[in-house]
C-alpha positions as CSV (number, residue, x, y, z in Angstrom):
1,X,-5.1,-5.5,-18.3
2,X,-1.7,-3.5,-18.4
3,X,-3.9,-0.7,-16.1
4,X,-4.4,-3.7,-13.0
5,X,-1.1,-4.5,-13.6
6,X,0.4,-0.9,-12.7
7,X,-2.5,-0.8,-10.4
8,X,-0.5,-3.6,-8.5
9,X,2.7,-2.7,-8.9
10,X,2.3,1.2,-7.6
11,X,0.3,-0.1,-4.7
12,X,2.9,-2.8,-3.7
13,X,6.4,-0.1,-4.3
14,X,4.6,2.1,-2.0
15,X,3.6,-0.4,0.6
16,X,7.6,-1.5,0.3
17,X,8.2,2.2,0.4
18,X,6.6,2.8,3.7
19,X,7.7,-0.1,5.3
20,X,11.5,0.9,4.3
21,X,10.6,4.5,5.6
22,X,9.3,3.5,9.0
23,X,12.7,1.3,9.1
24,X,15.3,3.7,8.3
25,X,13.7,6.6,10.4
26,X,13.8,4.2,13.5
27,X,16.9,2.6,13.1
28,X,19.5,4.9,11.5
29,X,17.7,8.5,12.2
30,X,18.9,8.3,15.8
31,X,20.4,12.0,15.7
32,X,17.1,13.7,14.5
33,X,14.7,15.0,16.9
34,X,11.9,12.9,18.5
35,X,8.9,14.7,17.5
36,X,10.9,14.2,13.8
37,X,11.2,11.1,14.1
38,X,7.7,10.4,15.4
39,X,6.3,12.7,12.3
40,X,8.0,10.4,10.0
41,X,6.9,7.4,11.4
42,X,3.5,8.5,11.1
43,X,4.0,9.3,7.6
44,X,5.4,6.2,6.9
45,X,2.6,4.1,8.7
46,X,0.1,6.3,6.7
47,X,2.0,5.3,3.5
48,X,1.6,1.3,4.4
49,X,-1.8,1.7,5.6
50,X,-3.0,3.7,2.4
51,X,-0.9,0.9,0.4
52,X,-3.2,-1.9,2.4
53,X,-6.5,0.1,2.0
54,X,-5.3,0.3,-2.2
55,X,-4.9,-3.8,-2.1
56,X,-8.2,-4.2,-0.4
57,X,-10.3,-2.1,-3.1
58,X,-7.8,-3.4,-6.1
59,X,-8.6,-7.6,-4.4
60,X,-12.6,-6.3,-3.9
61,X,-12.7,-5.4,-7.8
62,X,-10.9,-8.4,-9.1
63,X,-13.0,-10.9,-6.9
64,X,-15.8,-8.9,-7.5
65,X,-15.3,-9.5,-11.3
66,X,-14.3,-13.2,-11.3
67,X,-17.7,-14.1,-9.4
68,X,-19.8,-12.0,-11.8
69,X,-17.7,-14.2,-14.9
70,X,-18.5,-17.5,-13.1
71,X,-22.0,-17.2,-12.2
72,X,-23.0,-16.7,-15.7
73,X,-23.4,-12.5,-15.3
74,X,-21.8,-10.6,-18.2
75,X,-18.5,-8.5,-16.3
């Protein structure tokens, strides 16, 4: 239980993460470099879309479990 729980909470902070790196390397990194600035944004979109891909798998395994439980199959 506390493991789905961290699960959660690591993929969520680094969803927040990304999306507060692709903001702050747009908006306030105006002095940097564009090829910078267009590495960071990359990594930042990788770190959201990783975050995304980590929620899919995390929902697929909890649903996954819930409708083995209700249709009578031992989880």
């Amino acid at each position: 239980m506390w493991q789905r729980r961290l699960d959660w909470a690591a993929t969520v902070f680094v969803g927040v993460f990304g999306v507060m790196w692709v903001g702050v390397v747009t908006f306030a990194a105006f002095d940097a470099a564009m090829w910078s600035r267009i590495g960071q944004g990359v990594f930042g979109t990788f770190l959201v879309g990783w975050s995304l891909h980590k929620a899919g798998l995390l929902l697929r395994r909890t649903l996954s479990k819930v409708t083995a439980r209700h249709r009578g199959i031992g989880a």
